[in-house]
C-alpha positions as semicolon CSV with decimal commas, in nm:
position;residue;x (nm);y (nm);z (nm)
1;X;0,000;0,000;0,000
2;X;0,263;0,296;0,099
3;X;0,612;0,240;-0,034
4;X;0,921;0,171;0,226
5;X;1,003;0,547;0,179
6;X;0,650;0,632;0,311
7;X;0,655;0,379;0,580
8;X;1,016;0,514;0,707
9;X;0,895;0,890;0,685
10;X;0,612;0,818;0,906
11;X;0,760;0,589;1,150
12;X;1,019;0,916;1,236
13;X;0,730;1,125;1,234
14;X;0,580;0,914;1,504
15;X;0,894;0,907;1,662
16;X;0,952;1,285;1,696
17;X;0,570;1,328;1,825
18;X;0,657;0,980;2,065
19;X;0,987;1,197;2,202
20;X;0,815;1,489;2,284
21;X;0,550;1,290;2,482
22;X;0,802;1,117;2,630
23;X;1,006;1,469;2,768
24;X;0,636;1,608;2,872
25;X;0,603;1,331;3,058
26;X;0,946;1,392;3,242
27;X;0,840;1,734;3,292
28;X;0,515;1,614;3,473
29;X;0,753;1,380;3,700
30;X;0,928;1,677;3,803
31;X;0,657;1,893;3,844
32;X;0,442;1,657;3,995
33;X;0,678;1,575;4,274
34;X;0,804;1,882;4,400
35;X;0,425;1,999;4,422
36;X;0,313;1,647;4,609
37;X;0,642;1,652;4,822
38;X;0,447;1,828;5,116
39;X;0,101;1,612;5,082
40;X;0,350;1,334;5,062
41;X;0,584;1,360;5,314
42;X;0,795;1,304;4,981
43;X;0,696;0,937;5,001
44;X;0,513;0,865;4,663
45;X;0,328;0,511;4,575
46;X;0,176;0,342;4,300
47;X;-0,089;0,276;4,533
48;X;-0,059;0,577;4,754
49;X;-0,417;0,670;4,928
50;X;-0,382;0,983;4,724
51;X;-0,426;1,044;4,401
52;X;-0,103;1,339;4,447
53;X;0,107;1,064;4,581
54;X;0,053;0,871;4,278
55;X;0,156;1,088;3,976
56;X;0,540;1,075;3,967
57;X;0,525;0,704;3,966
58;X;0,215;0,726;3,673
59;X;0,433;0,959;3,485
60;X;0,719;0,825;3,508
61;X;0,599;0,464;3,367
62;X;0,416;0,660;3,062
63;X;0,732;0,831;3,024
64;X;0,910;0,486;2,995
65;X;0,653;0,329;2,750
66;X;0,691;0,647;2,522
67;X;1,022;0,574;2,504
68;X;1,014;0,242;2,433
69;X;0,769;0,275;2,203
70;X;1,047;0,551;2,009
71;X;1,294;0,320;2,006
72;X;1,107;0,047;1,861
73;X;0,954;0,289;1,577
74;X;1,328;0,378;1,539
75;X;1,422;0,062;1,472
76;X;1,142;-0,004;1,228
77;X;1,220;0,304;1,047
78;X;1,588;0,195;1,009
79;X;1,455;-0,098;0,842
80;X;1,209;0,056;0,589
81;X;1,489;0,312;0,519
82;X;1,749;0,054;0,432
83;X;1,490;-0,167;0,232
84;X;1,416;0,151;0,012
85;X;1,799;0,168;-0,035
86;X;1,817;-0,155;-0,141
87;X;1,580;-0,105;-0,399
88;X;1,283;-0,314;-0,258
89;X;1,016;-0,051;-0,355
Protein backbone atom coordinates (compact mmCIF):
# COMPACT_ATOMS: atom_id res chain seq x y z
CA UNK A 1 0.00 0.00 0.00
CA UNK A 2 2.63 2.96 0.99
CA UNK A 3 6.12 2.40 -0.34
CA UNK A 4 9.21 1.71 2.26
CA UNK A 5 10.03 5.47 1.79
CA UNK A 6 6.50 6.32 3.11
CA UNK A 7 6.55 3.79 5.80
CA UNK A 8 10.16 5.14 7.07
CA UNK A 9 8.95 8.90 6.85
CA UNK A 10 6.12 8.18 9.06
CA UNK A 11 7.60 5.89 11.50
CA UNK A 12 10.19 9.16 12.36
CA UNK A 13 7.30 11.25 12.34
CA UNK A 14 5.80 9.14 15.04
CA UNK A 15 8.94 9.07 16.62
CA UNK A 16 9.52 12.85 16.96
CA UNK A 17 5.70 13.28 18.25
CA UNK A 18 6.57 9.80 20.65
CA UNK A 19 9.87 11.97 22.02
CA UNK A 20 8.15 14.89 22.84
CA UNK A 21 5.50 12.90 24.82
CA UNK A 22 8.02 11.17 26.30
CA UNK A 23 10.06 14.69 27.68
CA UNK A 24 6.36 16.08 28.72
CA UNK A 25 6.03 13.31 30.58
CA UNK A 26 9.46 13.92 32.42
CA UNK A 27 8.40 17.34 32.92
CA UNK A 28 5.15 16.14 34.73
CA UNK A 29 7.53 13.80 37.00
CA UNK A 30 9.28 16.77 38.03
CA UNK A 31 6.57 18.93 38.44
CA UNK A 32 4.42 16.57 39.95
CA UNK A 33 6.78 15.75 42.74
CA UNK A 34 8.04 18.82 44.00
CA UNK A 35 4.25 19.99 44.22
CA UNK A 36 3.13 16.47 46.09
CA UNK A 37 6.42 16.52 48.22
CA UNK A 38 4.47 18.28 51.16
CA UNK A 39 1.01 16.12 50.82
CA UNK A 40 3.50 13.34 50.62
CA UNK A 41 5.84 13.60 53.14
CA UNK A 42 7.95 13.04 49.81
CA UNK A 43 6.96 9.37 50.01
CA UNK A 44 5.13 8.65 46.63
CA UNK A 45 3.28 5.11 45.75
CA UNK A 46 1.76 3.42 43.00
CA UNK A 47 -0.89 2.76 45.33
CA UNK A 48 -0.59 5.77 47.54
CA UNK A 49 -4.17 6.70 49.28
CA UNK A 50 -3.82 9.83 47.24
CA UNK A 51 -4.26 10.44 44.01
CA UNK A 52 -1.03 13.39 44.47
CA UNK A 53 1.07 10.64 45.81
CA UNK A 54 0.53 8.71 42.78
CA UNK A 55 1.56 10.88 39.76
CA UNK A 56 5.40 10.75 39.67
CA UNK A 57 5.25 7.04 39.66
CA UNK A 58 2.15 7.26 36.73
CA UNK A 59 4.33 9.59 34.85
CA UNK A 60 7.19 8.25 35.08
CA UNK A 61 5.99 4.64 33.67
CA UNK A 62 4.16 6.60 30.62
CA UNK A 63 7.32 8.31 30.24
CA UNK A 64 9.10 4.86 29.95
CA UNK A 65 6.53 3.29 27.50
CA UNK A 66 6.91 6.47 25.22
CA UNK A 67 10.22 5.74 25.04
CA UNK A 68 10.14 2.42 24.33
CA UNK A 69 7.69 2.75 22.03
CA UNK A 70 10.47 5.51 20.09
CA UNK A 71 12.94 3.20 20.06
CA UNK A 72 11.07 0.47 18.61
CA UNK A 73 9.54 2.89 15.77
CA UNK A 74 13.28 3.78 15.39
CA UNK A 75 14.22 0.62 14.72
CA UNK A 76 11.42 -0.04 12.28
CA UNK A 77 12.20 3.04 10.47
CA UNK A 78 15.88 1.95 10.09
CA UNK A 79 14.55 -0.98 8.42
CA UNK A 80 12.09 0.56 5.89
CA UNK A 81 14.89 3.12 5.19
CA UNK A 82 17.49 0.54 4.32
CA UNK A 83 14.90 -1.67 2.32
CA UNK A 84 14.16 1.51 0.12
CA UNK A 85 17.99 1.68 -0.35
CA UNK A 86 18.17 -1.55 -1.41
CA UNK A 87 15.80 -1.05 -3.99
CA UNK A 88 12.83 -3.14 -2.58
CA UNK A 89 10.16 -0.51 -3.55
Amino acid sequence: MFSNQTKSRLCFISVAVLLLGSAYCLLWVLSSASLACAACNCDYALFAEQVRCRQPYIAAALSVALLFASIFLTLLGRKYSAQHRAGDA
